[in-house]
Structures are given as C-alpha cells and as structure tokens.
C-alpha positions as semicolon CSV with decimal commas, in nm:
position;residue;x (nm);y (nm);z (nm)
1;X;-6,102;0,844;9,039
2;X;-6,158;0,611;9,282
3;X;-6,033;0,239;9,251
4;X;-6,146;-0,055;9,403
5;X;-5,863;-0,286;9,474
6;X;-6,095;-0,582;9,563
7;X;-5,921;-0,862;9,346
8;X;-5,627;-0,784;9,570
9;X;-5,790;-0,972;9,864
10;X;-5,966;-1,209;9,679
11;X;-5,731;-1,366;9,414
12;X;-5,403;-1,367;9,325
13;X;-5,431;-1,471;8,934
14;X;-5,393;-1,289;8,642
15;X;-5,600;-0,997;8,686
16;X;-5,413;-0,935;9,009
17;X;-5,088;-0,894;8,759
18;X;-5,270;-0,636;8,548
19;X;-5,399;-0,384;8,825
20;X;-5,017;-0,405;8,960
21;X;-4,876;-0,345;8,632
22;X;-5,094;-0,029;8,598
23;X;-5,040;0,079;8,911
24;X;-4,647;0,033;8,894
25;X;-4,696;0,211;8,559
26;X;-4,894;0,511;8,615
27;X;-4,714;0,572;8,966
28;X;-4,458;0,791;8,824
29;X;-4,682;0,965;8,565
30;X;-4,928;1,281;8,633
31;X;-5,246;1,035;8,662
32;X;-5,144;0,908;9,003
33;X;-5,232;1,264;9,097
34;X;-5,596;1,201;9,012
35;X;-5,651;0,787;9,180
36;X;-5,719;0,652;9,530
37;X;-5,683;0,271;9,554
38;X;-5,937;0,108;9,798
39;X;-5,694;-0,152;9,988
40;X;-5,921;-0,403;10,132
41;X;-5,812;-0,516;10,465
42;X;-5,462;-0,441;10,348
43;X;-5,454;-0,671;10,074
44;X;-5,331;-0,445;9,825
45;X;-4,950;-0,439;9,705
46;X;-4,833;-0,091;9,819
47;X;-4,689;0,085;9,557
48;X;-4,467;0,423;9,618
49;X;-4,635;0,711;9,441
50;X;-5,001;0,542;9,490
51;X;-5,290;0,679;9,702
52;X;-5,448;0,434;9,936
53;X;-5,749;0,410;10,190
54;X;-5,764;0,154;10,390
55;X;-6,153;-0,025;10,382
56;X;-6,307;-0,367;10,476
57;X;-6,236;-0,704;10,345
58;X;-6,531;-0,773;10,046
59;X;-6,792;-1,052;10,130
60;X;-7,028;-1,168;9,863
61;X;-7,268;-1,193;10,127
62;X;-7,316;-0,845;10,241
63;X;-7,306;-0,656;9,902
64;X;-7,590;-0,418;9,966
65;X;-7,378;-0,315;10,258
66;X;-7,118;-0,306;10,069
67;X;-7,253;-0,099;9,777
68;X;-7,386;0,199;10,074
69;X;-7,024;0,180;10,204
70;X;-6,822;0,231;9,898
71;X;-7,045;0,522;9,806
72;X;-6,972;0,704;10,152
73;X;-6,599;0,642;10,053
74;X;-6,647;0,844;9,688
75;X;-6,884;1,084;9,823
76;X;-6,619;1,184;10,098
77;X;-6,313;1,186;9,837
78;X;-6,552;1,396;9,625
79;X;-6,471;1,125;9,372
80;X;-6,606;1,171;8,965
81;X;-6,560;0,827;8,880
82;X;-6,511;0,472;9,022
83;X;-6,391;0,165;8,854
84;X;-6,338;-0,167;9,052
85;X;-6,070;-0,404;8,982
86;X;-6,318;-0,654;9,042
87;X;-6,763;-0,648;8,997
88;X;-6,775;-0,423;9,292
89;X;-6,990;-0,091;9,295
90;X;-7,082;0,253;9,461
91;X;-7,497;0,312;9,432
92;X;-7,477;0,622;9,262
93;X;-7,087;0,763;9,135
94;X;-7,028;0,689;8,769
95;X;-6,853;0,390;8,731
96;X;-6,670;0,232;8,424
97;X;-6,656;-0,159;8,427
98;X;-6,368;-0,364;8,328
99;X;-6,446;-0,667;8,120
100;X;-6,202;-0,964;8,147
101;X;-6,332;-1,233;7,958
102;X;-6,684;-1,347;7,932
103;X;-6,645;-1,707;7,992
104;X;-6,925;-1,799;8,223
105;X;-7,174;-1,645;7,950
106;X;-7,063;-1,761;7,649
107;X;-6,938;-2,142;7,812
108;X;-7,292;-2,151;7,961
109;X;-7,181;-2,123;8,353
110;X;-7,393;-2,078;8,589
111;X;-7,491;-1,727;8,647
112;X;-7,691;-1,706;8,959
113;X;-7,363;-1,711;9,152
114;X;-7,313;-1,452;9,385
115;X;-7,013;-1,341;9,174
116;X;-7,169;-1,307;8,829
117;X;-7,487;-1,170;8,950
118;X;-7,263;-0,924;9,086
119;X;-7,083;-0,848;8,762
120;X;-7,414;-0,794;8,544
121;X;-7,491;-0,547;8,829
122;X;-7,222;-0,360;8,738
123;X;-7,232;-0,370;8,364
124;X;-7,590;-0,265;8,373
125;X;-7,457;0,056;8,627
126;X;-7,149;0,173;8,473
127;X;-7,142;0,463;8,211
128;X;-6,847;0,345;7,984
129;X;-6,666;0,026;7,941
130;X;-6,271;-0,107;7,868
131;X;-6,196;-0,445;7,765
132;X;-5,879;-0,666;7,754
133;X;-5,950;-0,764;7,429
134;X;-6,169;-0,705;7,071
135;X;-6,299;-1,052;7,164
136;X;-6,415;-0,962;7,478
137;X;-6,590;-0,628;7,408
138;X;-6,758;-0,810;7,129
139;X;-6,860;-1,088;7,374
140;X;-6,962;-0,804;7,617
141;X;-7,152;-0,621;7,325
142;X;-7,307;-0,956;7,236
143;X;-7,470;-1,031;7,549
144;X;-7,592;-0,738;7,647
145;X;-7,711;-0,551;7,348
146;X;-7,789;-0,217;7,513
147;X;-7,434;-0,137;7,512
148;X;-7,306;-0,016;7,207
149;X;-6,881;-0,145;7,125
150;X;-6,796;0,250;7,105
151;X;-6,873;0,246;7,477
152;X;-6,589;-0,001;7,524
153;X;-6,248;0,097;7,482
154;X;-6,012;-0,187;7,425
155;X;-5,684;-0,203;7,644
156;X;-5,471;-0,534;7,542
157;X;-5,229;-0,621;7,823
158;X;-4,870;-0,663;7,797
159;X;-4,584;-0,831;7,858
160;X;-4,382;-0,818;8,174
161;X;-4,011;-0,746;8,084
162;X;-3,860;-1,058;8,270
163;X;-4,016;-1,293;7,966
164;X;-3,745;-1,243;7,731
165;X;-3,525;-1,558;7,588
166;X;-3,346;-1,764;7,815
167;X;-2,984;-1,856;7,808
168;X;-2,868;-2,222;7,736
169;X;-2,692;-2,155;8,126
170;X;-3,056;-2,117;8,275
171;X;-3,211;-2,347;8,090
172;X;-2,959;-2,619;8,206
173;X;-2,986;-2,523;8,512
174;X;-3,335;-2,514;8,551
175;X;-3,428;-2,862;8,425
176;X;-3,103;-2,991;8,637
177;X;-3,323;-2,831;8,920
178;X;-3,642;-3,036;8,856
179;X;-3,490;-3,354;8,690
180;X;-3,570;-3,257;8,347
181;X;-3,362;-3,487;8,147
182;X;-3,534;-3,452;7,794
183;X;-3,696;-3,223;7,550
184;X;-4,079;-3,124;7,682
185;X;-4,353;-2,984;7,588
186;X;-4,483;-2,683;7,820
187;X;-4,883;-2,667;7,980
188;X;-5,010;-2,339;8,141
189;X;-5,338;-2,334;8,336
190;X;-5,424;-2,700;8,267
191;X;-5,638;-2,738;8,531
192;X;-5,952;-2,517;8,354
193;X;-6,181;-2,768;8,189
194;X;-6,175;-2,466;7,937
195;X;-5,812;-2,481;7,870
196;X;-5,868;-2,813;7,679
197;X;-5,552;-3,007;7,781
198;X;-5,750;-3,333;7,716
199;X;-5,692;-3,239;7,331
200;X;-5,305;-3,213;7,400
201;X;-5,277;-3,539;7,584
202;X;-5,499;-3,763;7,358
203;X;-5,258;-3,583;7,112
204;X;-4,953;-3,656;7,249
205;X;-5,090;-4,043;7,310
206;X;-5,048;-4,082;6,956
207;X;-4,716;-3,946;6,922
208;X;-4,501;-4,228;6,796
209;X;-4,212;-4,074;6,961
210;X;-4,370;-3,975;7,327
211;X;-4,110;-4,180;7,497
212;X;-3,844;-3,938;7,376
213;X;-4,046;-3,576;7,585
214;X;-4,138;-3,538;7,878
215;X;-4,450;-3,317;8,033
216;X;-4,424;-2,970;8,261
217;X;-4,798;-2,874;8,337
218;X;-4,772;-2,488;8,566
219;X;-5,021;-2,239;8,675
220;X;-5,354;-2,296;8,805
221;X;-5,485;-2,672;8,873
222;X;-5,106;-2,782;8,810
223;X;-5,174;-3,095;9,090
224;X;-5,457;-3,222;8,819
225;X;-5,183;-3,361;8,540
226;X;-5,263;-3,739;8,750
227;X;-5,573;-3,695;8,575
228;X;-5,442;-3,754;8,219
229;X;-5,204;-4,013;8,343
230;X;-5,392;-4,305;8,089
231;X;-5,263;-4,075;7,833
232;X;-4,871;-4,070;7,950
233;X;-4,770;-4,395;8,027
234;X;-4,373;-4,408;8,049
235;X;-4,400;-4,079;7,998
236;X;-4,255;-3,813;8,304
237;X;-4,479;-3,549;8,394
238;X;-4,376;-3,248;8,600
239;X;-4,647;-3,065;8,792
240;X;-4,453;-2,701;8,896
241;X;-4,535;-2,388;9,080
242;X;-4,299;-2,162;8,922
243;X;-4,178;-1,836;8,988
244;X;-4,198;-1,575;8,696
245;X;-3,804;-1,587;8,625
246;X;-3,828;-1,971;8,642
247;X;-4,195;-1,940;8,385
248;X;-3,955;-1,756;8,164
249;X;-3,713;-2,014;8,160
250;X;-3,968;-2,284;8,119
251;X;-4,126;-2,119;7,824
252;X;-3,757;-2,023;7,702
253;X;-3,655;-2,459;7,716
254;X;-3,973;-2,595;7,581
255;X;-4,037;-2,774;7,284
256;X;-4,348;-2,573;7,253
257;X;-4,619;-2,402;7,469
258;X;-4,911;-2,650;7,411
259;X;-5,222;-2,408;7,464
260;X;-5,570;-2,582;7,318
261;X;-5,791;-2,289;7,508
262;X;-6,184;-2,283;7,434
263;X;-6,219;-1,916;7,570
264;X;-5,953;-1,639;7,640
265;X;-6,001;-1,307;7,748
266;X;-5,709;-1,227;7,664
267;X;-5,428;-1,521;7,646
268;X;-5,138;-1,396;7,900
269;X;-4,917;-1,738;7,848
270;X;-4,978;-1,692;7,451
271;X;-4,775;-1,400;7,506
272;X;-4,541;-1,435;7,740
273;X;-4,446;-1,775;7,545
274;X;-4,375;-1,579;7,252
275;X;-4,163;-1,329;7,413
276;X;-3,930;-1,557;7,538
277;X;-3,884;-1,685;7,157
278;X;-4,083;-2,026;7,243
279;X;-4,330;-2,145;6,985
280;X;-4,698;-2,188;7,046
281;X;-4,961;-2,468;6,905
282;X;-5,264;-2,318;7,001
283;X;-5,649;-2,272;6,898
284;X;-5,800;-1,946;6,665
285;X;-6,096;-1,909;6,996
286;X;-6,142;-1,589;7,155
287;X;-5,911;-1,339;7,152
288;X;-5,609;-1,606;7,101
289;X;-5,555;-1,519;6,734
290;X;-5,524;-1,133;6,834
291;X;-5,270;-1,197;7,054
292;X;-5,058;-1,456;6,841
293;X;-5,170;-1,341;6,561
294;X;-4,958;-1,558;6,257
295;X;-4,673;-1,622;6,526
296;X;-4,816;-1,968;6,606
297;X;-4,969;-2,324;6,459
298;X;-5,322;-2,312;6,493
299;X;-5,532;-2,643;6,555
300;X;-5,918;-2,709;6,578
301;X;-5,997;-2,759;6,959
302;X;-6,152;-3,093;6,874
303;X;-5,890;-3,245;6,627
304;X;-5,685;-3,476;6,794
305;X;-5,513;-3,573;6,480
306;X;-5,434;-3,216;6,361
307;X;-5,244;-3,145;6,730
308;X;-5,046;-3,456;6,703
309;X;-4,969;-3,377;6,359
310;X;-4,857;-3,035;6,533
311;X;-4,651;-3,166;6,790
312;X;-4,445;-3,321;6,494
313;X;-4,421;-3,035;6,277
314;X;-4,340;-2,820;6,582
315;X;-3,985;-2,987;6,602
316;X;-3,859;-2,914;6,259
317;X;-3,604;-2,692;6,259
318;X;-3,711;-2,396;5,960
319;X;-4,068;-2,411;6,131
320;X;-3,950;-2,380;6,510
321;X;-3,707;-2,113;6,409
322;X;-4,010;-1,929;6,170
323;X;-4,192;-1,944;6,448
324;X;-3,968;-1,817;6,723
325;X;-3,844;-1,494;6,541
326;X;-4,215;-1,452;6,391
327;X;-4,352;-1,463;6,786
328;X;-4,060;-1,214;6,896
329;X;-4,185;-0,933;6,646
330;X;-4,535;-0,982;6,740
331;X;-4,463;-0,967;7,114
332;X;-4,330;-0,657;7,110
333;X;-4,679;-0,520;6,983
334;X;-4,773;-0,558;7,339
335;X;-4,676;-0,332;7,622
336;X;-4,767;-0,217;7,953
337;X;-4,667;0,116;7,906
338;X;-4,943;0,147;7,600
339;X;-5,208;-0,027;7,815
340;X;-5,160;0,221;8,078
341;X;-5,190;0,522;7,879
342;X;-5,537;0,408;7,682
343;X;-5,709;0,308;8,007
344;X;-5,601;0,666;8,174
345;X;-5,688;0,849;7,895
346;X;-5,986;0,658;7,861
347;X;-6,081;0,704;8,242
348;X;-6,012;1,100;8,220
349;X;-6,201;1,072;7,928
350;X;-6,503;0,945;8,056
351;X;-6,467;1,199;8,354
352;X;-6,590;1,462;8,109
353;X;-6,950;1,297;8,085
354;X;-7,081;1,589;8,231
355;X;-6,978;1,824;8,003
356;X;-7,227;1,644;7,710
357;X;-6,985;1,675;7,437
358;X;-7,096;1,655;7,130
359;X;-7,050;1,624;6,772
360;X;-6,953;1,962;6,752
361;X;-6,826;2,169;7,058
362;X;-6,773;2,523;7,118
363;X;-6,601;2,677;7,430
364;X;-6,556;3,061;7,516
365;X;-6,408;3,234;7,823
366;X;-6,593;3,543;7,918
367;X;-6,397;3,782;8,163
368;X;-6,646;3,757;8,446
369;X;-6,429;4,061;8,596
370;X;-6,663;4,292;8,400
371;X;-7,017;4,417;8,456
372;X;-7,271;4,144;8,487
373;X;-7,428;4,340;8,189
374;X;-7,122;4,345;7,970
375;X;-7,102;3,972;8,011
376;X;-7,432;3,894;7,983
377;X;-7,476;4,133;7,639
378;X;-7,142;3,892;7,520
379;X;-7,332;3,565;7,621
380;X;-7,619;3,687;7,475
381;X;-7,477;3,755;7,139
382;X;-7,290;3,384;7,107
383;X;-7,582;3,176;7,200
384;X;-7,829;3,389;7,003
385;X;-7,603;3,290;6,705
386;X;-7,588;2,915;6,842
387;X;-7,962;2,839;6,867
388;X;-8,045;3,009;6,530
389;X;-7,773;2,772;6,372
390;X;-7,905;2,445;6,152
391;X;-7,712;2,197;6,341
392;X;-7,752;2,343;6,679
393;X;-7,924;2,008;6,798
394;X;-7,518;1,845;6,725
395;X;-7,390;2,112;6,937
396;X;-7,260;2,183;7,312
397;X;-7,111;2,518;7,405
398;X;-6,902;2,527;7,688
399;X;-6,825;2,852;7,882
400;X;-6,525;2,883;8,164
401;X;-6,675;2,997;8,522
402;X;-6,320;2,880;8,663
403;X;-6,287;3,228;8,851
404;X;-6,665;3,274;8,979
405;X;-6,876;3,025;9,137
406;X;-7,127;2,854;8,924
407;X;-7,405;2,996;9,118
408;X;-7,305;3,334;8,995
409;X;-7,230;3,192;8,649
410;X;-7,592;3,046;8,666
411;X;-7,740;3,360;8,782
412;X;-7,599;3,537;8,445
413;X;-7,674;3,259;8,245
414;X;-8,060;3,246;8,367
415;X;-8,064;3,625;8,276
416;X;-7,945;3,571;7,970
417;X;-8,197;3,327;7,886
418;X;-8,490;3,499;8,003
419;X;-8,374;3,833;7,748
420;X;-8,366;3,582;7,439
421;X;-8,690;3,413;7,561
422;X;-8,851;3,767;7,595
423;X;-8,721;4,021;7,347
424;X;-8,608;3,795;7,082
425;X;-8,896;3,556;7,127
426;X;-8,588;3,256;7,097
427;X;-8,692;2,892;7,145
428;X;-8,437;2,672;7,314
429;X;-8,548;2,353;7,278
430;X;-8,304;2,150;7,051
431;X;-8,037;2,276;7,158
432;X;-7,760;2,359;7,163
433;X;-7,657;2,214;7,534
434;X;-7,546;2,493;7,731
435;X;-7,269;2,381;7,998
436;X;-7,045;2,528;8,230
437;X;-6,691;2,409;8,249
438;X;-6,609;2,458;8,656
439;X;-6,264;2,295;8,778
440;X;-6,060;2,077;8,529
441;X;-5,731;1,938;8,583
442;X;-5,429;1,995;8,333
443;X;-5,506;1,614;8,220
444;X;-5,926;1,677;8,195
445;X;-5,775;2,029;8,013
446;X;-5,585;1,837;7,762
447;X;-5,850;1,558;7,707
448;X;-6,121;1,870;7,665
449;X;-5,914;2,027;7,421
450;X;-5,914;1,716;7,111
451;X;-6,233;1,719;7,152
452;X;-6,289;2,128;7,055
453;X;-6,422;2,261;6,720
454;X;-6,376;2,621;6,815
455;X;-6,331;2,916;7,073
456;X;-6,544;3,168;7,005
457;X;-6,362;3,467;7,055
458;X;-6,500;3,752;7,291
459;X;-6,467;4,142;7,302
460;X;-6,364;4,089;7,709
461;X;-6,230;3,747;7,751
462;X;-6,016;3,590;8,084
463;X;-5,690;3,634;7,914
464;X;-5,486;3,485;8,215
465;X;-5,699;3,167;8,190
466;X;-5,642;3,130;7,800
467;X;-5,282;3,169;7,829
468;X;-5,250;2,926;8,096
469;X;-5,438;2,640;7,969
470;X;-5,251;2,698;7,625
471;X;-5,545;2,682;7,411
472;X;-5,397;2,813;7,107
473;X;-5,440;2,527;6,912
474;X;-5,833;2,540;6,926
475;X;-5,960;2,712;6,604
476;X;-6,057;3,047;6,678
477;X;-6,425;3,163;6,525
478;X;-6,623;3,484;6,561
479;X;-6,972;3,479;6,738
480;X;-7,122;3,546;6,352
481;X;-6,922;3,305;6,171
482;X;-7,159;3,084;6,060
C-alpha cells in the first residue's frame, strides 16, 4: 500500500497531525509491514518502523506529470493500492480517497482551483472511500451521488494524550508567561471566515461584565483578532502561537472554548477542549455535535443573543462543572489507537477487490500435488454443484493456487470448463465468479476469512496450507450440500 505523504510538504495543519498519528500508531503493529510512505522532497516526519521513498516536491502545476510519475513509483513497488494523504493520484493503481471535510462544496468555494479540481479527480478515480466523520461521508455522498455511503468507511480522529487537565501550577504559570491577569475566554482557528468568531465577539460586546475577561485567539489566522477590535474595547486580547503542551494548558485555564464553526470535518479543538476538562459553547453544524455530542452548550450560528446568554451561563458553577466531567467521558470515546485500526483494516480490506467477494463466498484448497486429472475431476465436481445452485449469481468461489503458478492453475481451470461446457452441456453465465486466491498476507488471510461462508471440503486437499492459515473457524460444507 503505497502512501502519498504530500500534505507533509505542503501544510503543516491538522491533517498533517492525523497522518503522523497513524503513522506513529501503526509503526509498531504488523501493517507497517505492508506501507511505503512517499516523502516528498524530504518533507515527511521520519518515523522508526516506517518505509519511505524519497520522490519530488508536488506542484499543482505539473499534475499530469505528476500522476505518470507516481504510477512508475506503484508499478515498481508492485503496489495493490494507493491512498494519498492529500488529492494526489497514480493513473491506473486502485486508490482509496480520504475525505476531510467538504467545505469548499457545501460553503460554495470556488472549485476551479487547481486544488479542488484535483480532489474531484480523485474521488471520481478511487475504488473505496474513509471519512473523518458521518458528516463528511454524508457531505461526500451528497455531492457526488454515484458513490454509495457503504463505500465510505468512517474513521473519527482522536485525541493526542498530552490534552488532559491542567494543574492550577501550569495554569499560573502559563498566564504569568503571557500577562494573563483575568479569567478568558479561549478562540481556536479564528482566522477562517467559517469559524464564525464574528458571532462570539458581537456576543461578548454585549456582555455586561466584558471588562472583567480577557481574549486568547490561537491557531490559524491568530494575527486577525485586530479585526474585531470595535467589539473589545478595554478589553485585552492575546493573539498566541502555542505549543501543544501550552494549547493544553490554555484549554485547561479557560473560561470556555468559544467555537461558533459553520462547517467541520471533524472539530479537533472540540475535542481536545473537552479532554482537558474545559467546557465548550459551540454550534450543532457539521460533524460538531458527533464529536461533543451533549458535553457542550449549543448556540444557533446567527444568534448573537443566545451566545451572550451562553457566555453567562457558562460561568455558573453546577453548569461548568456538568459540563467538564460530561466532556471528559465523551472524550475518551475518541482514540488514535481505534482510528488506526479501522482505516488499516479498512485499507487491507479494500486490497481484496480483486477477489469479487460476494454475498456469499466459498473457498477450497485443492492439493495441486496430484494428477492434473484428479484435480480437475475435484474442481469439476464443486463448481458443477455451484452453477446448478439458485443463488449462484450471489456467489464467488475462491480456490488456493498458493503452491502453483496461476498459469498452471488457469490451465486446469480452462479444462475444467471446457468438460462442463461439453459433456454436461453447463451454462456459466450468472455465475458464480470463479477466482483464484494467489499470494495473501497473514493480515489479507485474516480479513479473507470474516468474510467466508464455507470451505468446501475436498477428497485431496493442501493440508499444510489449511493448517497454516488456521482456517478452522470457516464452516466446513460438502461439494453436495446444498
């Protein structure tokens, strides 16, 4: 599986945070085994445990080239899938495509960018889909209808461990370090027009007590707070660049994490707010509400009053302390660790495309050791009993040729054919798909196996391959069982 590590070079936002996180995360497990990271212009972080190949820095203006070049990489690494951290595609390996958030589509950007002409190139290639969100496969699903949402599987980020609670020490200490001298409320991202932080500071305008807080305003556009400054008067606002133990700290001080977001893919500082037991006024857009779920005060985007009124209900003790241990429980829904192991699994997953699994699938493991006729009179009996079955159009037989090439395995199986087609006078068409297994790895093994109704069990099968792939727990079923 080849990776494109693309966002590397380009950015270093979010999405950055979640192909490190995997990476860090599936480093030590069995699935590094099966990756390749493309490090553009070494712009990747290096990662002990990781595969890398070292390839040319992306430029939006030579993607054809770009496209030929990244399929010479797959085609040399033999590669059975390819999924780019970033809108980037081979011409011709399968690729899966990683949906973020959809927020040039649905907040009417403009899409003839090179960027997001790109990225509708590669939903329209890739084979299968993951999302960060239910939001944003919906969105994805919504905009372009050919894809149906069991094509996307949904992979919700999670939470680095750093964001957890604060002490009073740190927090002391922190707003000592930036001349923090009384309560405030927190801003993350403010600089999106998407984020919304007009709302909060017409809001906080109207706060009869705004003398008594003060503003921090991190993350992207965090220079722009001068903006709002008709909205402050007398009021100190702090634009940081923070580290992530001093963002944990931040969170961990605040009043609340003020959030008023039109569009999330996702909703990182949602999250990481509550996991560091800070409470969050936010908006019920996107995918907001599945990451806060009933761990935070909703507000309309558009309701000035209601977000004031917020800010003021916000400070009562019950409700800040409701909210706090309410947003620690539902943080800890959210993990790395699980986000790791549904996009692997889903990856390997898709790797078995080829195969054409389908409603109901059959596998058997003929001992090509024997005669060619003794195999081919044992081949001949299963699928005889397969294409004379009802529901033989919802079925795939696989067969093992993982000691004998598949042009031998093909030889028996066109021999085979022709004896049904000429002294049985069998029809094949509608099924059932006829497939040969070849090379799996232990993972591809284990993915195959869920997916098995039955091994049909053979006079002269490849014992030594059945007793080291374990397959004991497929349902065993004679060639007549109907």
């Amino acid at each position: 599986i080849i990776i494109d590590g693309v966002f590397f070079q380009l950015y270093s936002t979010g999405i950055a945070r979640v192909w490190r996180t995997l990476l860090e995360e599936w480093a030590n497990t069995e699935f590094a085994g099966h990756i390749i990271v493309l490090d553009r212009a070494n712009s990747a972080p290096k990662i002990p445990g990781i595969r890398y190949l070292t390839i040319p820095a992306y430029s939006y203006n030579n993607t054809d080239a770009d496209k030929q070049m990244l399929q010479q990489v797959c085609d040399q690494e033999g590669a059975d899938l390819f999924i780019s951290t970033y809108y980037t595609t081979p011409l011709s390996t399968p690729s899966v495509f990683m949906a973020y958030d959809m927020i040039p589509e649905v907040l009417g950007g403009s899409l003839n960018q090179p960027m997001w002409r790109e990225k509708h190139h590669a939903i329209r290639q890739a084979c299968s889909y993951a999302a960060i969100s239910e939001n944003t496969a919906r969105d994805l699903v919504k905009f372009f209808p050919d894809i149906s949402i069991e094509q996307v599987t949904v992979a919700h980020c999670g939470v680095a461990p750093i964001f957890t609670p604060a002490t009073a020490t740190e927090i002391s200490t922190f707003k000592h370090k930036y001349g923090i001298s009384k309560p405030y409320f927190l801003l993350v991202g403010a600089g999106s027009n998407y984020k919304n932080a007009i709302l909060f500071f017409r809001a906080f305008d109207q706060l009869h007590t705004k003398q008594g807080f003060e503003i921090i305003c991190t993350g992207s556009g965090v220079t722009l707070a001068n903006e709002y400054r008709q909205y402050t008067s007398g009021t100190v606002v702090h634009s940081l660049t923070l580290s992530d133990e001093e963002l944990k700290i931040a969170y961990s001080g605040a009043v609340a994490l003020v959030y008023p977001s039109l569009y999330e893919g996702f909703g990182m500082p949602v999250l990481e707010a509550l996991a560091c037991g800070c409470p969050v006024i936010t908006c019920a857009n996107a995918s907001i509400p599945e990451v806060a779920g009933e761990a935070a005060i909703y507000v309309d985007a558009n309701d000035v009053d209601s977000l004031t009124d917020a800010l003021c209900e916000v400070q009562k003790s019950p409700v800040r302390s409701s909210l706090i241990t309410a947003g620690l429980t539902q943080a800890k829904q959210f993990s790395w660790v699980k986000m790791a192991e549904i996009m692997s699994s889903a990856l390997i997953q898709v790797t078995l495309a080829r195969l054409n699994l389908q409603r109901v699938n059959f596998i058997i493991f003929p001992d090509w050791s024997q005669s060619e006729e003794t195999v081919g009179l044992e081949l001949q009996e299963v699928i005889k009993t397969l294409v004379n079955h009802p529901d033989k159009a919802e079925m795939t037989l696989l067969i093992d040729n993982s000691n004998i090439t598949p042009e031998e395995a093909d030889l028996v199986l066109s021999s085979v054919a022709m004896n049904l087609l000429m002294e049985e006078e069998i029809e094949f068409d509608g099924g059932p798909e006829i497939v040969l297994v070849g090379e799996l790895s232990p993972m591809q093994w284990s993915a195959l196996i869920s997916k098995l109704q039955g091994r049909i069990k053979l006079d002269h099968e490849n014992q030594e391959v059945i007793d080291k792939l374990k397959v004991d727990t497929i349902p065993v079923v004679e060639p007549d069982n109907n």
